[in-house]
C-alpha positions in Angstrom: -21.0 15.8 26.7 -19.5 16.0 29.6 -21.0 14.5 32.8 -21.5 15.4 36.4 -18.9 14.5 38.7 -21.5 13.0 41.1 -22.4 9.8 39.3 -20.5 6.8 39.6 -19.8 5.9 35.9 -19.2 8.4 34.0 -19.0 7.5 30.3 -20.3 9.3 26.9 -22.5 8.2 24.9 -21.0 6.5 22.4 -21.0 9.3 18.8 -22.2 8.4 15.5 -19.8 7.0 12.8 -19.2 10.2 11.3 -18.8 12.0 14.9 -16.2 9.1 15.5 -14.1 9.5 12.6 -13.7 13.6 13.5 -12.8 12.4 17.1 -10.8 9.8 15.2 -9.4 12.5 13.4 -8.6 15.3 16.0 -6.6 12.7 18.2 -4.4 11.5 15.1 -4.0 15.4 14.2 -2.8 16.0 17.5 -0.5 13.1 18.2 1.2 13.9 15.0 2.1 17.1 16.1 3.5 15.5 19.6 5.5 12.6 17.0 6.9 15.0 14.9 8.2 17.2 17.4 9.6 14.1 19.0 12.2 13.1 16.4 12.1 16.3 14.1 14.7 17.9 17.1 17.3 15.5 16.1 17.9 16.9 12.1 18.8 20.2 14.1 21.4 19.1 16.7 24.2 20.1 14.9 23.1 23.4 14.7 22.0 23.4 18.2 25.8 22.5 18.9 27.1 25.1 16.9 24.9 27.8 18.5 25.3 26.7 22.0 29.0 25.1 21.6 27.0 21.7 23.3 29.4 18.3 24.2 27.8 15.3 23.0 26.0 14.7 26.9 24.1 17.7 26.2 22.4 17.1 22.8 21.5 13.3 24.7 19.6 15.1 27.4 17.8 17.6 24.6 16.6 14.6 22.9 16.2 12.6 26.4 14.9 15.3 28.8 11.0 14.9 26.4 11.0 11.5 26.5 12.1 10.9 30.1 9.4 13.4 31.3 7.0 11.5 28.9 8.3 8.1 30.3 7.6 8.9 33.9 4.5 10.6 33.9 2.5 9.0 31.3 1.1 6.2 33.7 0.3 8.9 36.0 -1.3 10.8 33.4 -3.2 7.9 32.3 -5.2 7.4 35.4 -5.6 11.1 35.2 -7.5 10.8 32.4 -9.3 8.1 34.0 -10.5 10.0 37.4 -10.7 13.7 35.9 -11.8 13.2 32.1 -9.8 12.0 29.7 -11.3 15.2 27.0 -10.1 17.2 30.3 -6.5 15.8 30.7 -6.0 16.1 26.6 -6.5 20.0 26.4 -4.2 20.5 29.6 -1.7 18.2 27.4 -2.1 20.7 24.6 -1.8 23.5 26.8 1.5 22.9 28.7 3.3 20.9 25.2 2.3 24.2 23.5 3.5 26.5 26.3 7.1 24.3 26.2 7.2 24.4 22.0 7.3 28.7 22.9 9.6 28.5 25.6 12.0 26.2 23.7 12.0 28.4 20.9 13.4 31.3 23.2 16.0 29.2 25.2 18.8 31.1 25.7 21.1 28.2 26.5 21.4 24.6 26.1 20.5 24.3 30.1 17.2 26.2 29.1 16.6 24.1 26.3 16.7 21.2 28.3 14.1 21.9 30.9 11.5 23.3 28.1 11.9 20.4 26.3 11.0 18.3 29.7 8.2 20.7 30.3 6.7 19.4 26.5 7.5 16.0 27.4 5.3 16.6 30.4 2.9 18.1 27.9 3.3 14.9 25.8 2.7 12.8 28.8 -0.6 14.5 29.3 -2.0 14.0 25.7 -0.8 10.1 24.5 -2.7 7.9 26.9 -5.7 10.0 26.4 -5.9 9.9 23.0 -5.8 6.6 23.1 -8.0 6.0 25.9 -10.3 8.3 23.7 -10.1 6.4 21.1 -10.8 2.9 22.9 -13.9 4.1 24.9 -15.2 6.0 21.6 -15.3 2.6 19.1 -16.9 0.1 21.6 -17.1 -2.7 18.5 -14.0 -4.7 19.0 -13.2 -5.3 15.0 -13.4 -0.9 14.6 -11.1 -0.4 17.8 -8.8 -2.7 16.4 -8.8 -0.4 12.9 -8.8 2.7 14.8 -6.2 1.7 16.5 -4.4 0.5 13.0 -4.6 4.5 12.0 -3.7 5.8 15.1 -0.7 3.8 14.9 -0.4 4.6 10.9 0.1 8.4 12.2 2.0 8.2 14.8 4.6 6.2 12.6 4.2 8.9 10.1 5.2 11.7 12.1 7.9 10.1 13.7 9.2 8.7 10.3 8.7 12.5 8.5 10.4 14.0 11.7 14.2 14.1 10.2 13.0 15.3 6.6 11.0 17.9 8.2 13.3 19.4 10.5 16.1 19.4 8.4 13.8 21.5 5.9 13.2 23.9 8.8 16.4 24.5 9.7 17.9 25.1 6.5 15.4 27.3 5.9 15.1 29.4 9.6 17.2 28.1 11.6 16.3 25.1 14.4 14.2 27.5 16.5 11.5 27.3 14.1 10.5 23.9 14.5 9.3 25.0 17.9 7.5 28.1 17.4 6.0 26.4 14.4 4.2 23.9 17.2 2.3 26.9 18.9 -0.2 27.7 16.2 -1.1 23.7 15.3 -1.3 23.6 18.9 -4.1 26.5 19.0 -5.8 24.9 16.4 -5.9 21.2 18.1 -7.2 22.3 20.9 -10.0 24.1 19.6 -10.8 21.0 17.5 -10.7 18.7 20.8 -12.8 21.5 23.1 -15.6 21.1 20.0 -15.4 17.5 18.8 -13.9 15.1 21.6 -16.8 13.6 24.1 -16.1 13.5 28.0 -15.7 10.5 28.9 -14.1 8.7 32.4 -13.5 5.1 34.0 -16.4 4.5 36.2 -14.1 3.6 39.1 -11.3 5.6 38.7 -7.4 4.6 40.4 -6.4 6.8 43.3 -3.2 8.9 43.1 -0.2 6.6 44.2 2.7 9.2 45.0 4.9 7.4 46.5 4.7 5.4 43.4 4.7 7.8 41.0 8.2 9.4 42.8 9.7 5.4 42.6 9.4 5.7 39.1 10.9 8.9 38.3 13.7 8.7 40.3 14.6 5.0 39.1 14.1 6.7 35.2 16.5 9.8 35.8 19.1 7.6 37.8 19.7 5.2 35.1 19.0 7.3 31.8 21.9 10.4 33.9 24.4 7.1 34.8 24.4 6.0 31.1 24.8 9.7 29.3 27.5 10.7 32.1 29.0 7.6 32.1 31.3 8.1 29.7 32.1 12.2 30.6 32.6 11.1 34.5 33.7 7.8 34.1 32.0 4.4 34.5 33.9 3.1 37.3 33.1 6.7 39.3 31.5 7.0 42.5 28.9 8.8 41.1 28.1 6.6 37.9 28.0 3.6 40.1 25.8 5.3 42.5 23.5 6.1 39.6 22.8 2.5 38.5 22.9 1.2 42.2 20.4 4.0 42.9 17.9 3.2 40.2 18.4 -1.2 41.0 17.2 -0.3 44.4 14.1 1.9 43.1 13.4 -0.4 40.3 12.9 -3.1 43.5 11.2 -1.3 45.7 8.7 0.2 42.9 7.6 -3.8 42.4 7.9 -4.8 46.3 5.9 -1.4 46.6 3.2 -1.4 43.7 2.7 -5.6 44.8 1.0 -4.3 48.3 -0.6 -1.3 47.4 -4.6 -1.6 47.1 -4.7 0.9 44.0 -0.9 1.1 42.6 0.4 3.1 39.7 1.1 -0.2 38.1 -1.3 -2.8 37.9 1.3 -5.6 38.1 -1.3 -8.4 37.8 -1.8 -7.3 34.1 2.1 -8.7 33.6 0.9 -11.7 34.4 -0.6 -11.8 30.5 2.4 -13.2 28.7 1.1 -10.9 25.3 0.6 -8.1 27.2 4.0 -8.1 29.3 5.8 -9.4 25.8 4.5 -6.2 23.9 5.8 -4.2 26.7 9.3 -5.3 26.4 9.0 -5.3 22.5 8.2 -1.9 22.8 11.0 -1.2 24.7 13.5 -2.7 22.3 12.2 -1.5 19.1 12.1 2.0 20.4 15.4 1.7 21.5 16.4 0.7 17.7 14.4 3.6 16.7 15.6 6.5 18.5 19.1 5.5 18.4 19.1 5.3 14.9 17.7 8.7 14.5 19.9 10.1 16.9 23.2 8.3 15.9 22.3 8.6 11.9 21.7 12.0 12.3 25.1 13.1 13.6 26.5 10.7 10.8 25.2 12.4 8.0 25.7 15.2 9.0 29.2 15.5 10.3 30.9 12.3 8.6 29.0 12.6 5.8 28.9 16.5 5.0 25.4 16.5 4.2 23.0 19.8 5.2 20.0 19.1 7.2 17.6 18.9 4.4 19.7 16.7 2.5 20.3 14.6 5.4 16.3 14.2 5.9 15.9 13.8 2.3 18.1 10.5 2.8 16.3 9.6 5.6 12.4 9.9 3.5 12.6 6.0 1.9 13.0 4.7 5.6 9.5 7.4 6.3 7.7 5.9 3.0 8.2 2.1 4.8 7.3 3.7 8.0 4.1 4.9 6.1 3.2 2.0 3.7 3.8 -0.9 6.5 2.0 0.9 9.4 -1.8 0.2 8.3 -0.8 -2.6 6.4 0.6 -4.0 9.8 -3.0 -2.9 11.4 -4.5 -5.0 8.5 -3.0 -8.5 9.5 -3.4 -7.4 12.9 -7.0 -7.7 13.0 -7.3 -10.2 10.2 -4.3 -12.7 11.7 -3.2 -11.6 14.6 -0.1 -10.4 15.8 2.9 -12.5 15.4 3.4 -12.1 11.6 3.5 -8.0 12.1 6.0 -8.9 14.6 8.5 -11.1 12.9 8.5 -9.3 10.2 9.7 -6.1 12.3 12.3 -8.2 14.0 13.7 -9.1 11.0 13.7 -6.0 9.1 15.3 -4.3 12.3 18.2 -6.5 12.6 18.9 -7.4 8.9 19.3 -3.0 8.9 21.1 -3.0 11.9 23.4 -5.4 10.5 24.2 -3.5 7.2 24.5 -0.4 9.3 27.6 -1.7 11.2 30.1 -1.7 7.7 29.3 2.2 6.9 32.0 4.4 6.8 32.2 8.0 5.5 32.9 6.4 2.1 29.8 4.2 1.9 27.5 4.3 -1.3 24.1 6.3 -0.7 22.7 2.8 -1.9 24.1 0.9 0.5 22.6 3.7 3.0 18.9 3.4 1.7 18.9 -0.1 1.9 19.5 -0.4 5.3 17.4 2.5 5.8 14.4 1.1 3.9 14.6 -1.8 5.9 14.4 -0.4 9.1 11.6 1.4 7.7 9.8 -1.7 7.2 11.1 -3.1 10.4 9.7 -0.4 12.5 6.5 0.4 10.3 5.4 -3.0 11.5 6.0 -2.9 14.8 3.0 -0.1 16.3 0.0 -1.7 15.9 0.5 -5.1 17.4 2.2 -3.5 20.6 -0.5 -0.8 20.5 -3.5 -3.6 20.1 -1.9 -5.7 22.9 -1.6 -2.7 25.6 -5.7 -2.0 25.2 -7.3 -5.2 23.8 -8.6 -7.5 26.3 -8.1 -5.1 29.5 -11.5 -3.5 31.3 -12.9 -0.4 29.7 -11.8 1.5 33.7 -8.5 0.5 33.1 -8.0 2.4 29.6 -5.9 4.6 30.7 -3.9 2.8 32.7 -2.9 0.2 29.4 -2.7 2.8 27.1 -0.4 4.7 29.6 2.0 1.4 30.3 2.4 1.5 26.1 3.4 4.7 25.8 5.4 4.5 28.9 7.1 1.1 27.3 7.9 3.2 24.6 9.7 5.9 25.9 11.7 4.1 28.2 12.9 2.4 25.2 13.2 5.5 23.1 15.0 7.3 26.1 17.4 4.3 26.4 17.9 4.1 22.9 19.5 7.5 22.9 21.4 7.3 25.9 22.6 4.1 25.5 23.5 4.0 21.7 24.5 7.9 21.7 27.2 6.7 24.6 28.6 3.4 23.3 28.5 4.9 19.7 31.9 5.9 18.0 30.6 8.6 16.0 30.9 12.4 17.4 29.9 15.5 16.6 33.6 16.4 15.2 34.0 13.0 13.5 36.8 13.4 10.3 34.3 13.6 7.0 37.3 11.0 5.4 37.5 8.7 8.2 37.0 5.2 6.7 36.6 3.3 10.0 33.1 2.2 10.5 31.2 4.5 12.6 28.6 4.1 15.3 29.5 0.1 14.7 29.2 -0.8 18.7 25.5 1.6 18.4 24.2 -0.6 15.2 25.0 -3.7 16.8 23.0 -2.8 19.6 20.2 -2.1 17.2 20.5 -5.3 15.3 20.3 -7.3 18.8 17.4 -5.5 19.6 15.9 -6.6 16.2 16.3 -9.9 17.4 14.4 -9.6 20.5 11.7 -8.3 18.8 11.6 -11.3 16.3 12.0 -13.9 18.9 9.4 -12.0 21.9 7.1 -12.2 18.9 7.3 -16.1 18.6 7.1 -16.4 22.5 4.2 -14.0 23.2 1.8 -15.3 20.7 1.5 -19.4 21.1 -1.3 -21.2 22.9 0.3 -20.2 26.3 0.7 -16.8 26.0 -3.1 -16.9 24.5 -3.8 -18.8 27.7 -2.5 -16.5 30.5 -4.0 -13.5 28.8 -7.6 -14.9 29.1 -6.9 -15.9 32.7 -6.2 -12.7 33.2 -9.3 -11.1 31.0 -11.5 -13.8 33.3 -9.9 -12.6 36.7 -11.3 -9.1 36.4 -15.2 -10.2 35.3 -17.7 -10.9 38.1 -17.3 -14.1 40.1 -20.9 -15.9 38.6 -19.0 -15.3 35.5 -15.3 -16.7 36.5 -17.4 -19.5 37.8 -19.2 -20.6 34.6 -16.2 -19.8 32.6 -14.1 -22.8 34.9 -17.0 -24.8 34.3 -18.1 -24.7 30.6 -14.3 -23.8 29.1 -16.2 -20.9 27.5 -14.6 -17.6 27.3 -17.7 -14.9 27.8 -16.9 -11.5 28.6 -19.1 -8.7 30.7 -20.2 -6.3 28.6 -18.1 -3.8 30.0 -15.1 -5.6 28.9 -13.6 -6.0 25.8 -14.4 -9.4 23.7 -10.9 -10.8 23.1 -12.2 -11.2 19.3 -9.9 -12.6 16.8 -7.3 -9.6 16.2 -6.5 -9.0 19.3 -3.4 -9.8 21.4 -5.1 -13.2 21.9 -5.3 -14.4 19.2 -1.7 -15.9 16.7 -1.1 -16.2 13.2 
């Protein structure tokens, strides 16, 4: 039900278990749609090249152009949710990521391309923190948002896993424009689900609009992801490149100097001061940088070293997707049960022990060899969603939903959006690449990957300890009422308003 705009907290009642498992089940519908289409693009690159005659530069930016629009908005389009209804902000998500699915599927050119695919990234911006903001004001009981959360997670692993498999199968079969088009009926359909099933709901004290913030971060975000495609085209040491990277330093200081005064900033900084939460971010960052440069660089190898078609190529790619799959909810499992840090290590690990394997292949290397690493990273990454997903919400006040669910998808776009540029640039392989070359290919890209493995393992020591537990509760305790700050220093007991979620065991406070 959607409420008036003239009452100060505006919140739906909270739905019935079987209302909440359709809500449950119309966000995960939709987000898979918005996964799939995020890594499904990559099987058909090739044959975007071929149609287009694209350098390597421009298939970067048709992967990078979503996921930049997606990394610069989605904070913005959090606290959206937050002020204008979050049900509200979903649908006009739909609605623009469905009008950008149609227009991509008509692009004339690969300049076209581009800016439809950052109009569905804006789509996509739109839609994420929502869902998840839905999702967190919808199951109230800490131990169910935990395992909502743990299948929100499961599906958005399992589109981005099934992404390569599925768009190579579309594009053998009707060429890469259909894996657009194909978007605008599901798209139809999700949105008349949401309009039906999905309550209003919006934080009682909603952020205001921080523009000047909001332009910080998208300039910083273009700057650098533009130096590091170009860099290599132009030149690194050009006045341009170097201008780039000095543009986005400046902006990347001025956002914090900025965002520190403000009364009501885009970024809530004080939240960094929680060693989990600020740990997940940058975890989220490196292991979608692992992620997308994999998809990006492995699909160009299979491809054009390799020899395989695009379904074959997916098909490769579906033991890493079964990992993805199996380890996701088992992941959400320990999450609530243990706590994060074994999820975590075990990501690390399985990251960097793939990337590691991944820097000896060659055009000559076994299809073993290949699923091994592959299976791996499957694990690796399968691992990773829910304990950066559970950190960004649990613990933070029920106004702020949007806002934390917004900084982790934000977290992982950058990282996604990094991942390609950055590995796609340093990366050997090209899109002309001899099919009997036997040097190894991509090497400097997979050892890139494998280092970000190890962040991940070792940010998952660091962030869940006693101190890390510690900061995060100072932190929970500086946002409740003072009466309750002050019993709380006196008694050493950690009581939560109502209105705040109970950092119960399985959330980012709590270790293995």
């Amino acid at each position: 039900m959607q409420t008036s705009d003239a009452r100060p907290a505006v919140a739906a009642p909270v739905p019935g278990r079987r209302r909440k498992a359709i809500v449950l089940t119309v966000c995960c519908f939709s987000l898979f749609i918005v996964g799939l289409d995020n890594t499904v693009v990559n099987l058909a690159l090739p044959a975007i090249q071929r149609d287009f005659h694209a350098g390597v530069s421009e298939l970067q930016w048709i992967v990078d152009a979503y996921m930049l629009a997606v990394a610069s908005l989605v904070i913005l389009s959090g606290s959206t949710g937050d002020r204008f209804g979050r049900r509200r902000t979903f649908l006009a998500g739909l609605t623009t990521f469905g009008l950008g699915s149609l227009l991509c599927s008509i692009a004339p050119n690969a300049g076209l391309l581009i800016a439809f695919r950052a109009l569905q990234g804006a789509g996509g911006s739109l839609m994420t923190p929502s869902a998840l903001s839905i999702i967190s004001s919808v199951f109230t009981d800490p131990r169910e948002r935990v395992r909502a959360i743990g299948v929100w997670s499961s599906v958005t692993g399992l589109s981005m896993a099934i992404g390569p498999l599925a768009g190579g199968l579309l594009v053998d079969a009707a060429g890469w424009r259909s894996i657009f088009w194909l978007n605008v009926p599901l798209i139809i359909a999700a949105a008349v689900l949401s309009a039906l099933f999905i309550p209003e709901s919006k934080a009682a004290r909603p952020r205001r609009f921080d523009p000047a913030g909001q332009l910080l971060v998208i300039v910083a975000l273009t700057s650098l992801t533009f130096g590091i495609i170009e860099g290599r085209t132009i030149g690194w040491g050009s006045p341009v490149i170097v201008t780039c990277f000095a543009l986005a330093g400046v902006m990347i200081v001025a956002l914090t100097a900025y965002e520190h005064r403000h009364r009501e900033p885009l970024l809530q900084l004080r939240f960094f001061a929680s060693i989990p939460f600020s740990g997940a971010t940058v975890i989220a960052v490196c292991s979608f940088c692992a992620w997308s440069g994999f998809i990006f660089i492995n699909a160009l190898y299979l491809q054009n070293a390799r020899g395989f078609s695009p379904f074959h190529a997916g098909l490769l790619t579906l033991p890493m997707a079964t990992m993805v799959v199996v380890s996701s909810p088992v992941a959400g499992r320990i999450v609530a049960s243990r706590g994060p840090r074994l999820p975590l290590l075990i990501s690390g690990l399985g990251i960097a022990l793939a990337g590691l394997l991944l820097t000896r292949i060659t055009s000559h290397t076994s299809i073993g060899y290949l699923l091994a690493a592959y299976v791996l990273f499957g694990i690796g990454f399968g691992f990773v969603n829910a304990p950066i997903t559970n950190a960004a919400v649990a613990g933070m006040p029920q106004a702020q939903a949007g806002m934390a669910a917004a900084v982790a998808t934000a977290s992982r776009q950058v990282g996604a959006c990094l991942g390609v540029a950055v590995l796609g640039s340093v990366a050997t392989v090209d899109v002309h690449v001899a099919v009997d070359s036997a040097t190894p290919i991509g090497q400097a890209g997979w050892w890139i990957t494998a280092a970000c493995g190890c962040a991940v393992l070792m940010l998952g020591v660091l962030t869940t300890g006693r101190r890390a537990r510690a900061s995060a509760r100072r932190v929970l305790c500086a946002e409740q009422p003072t009466s309750l700050r002050e019993r709380v220093a006196t008694s050493g007991e950690v009581r939560v308003d109502p209105r705040v979620r109970e950092p119960e065991r399985g959330s980012h406070l709590d270790s293995a």
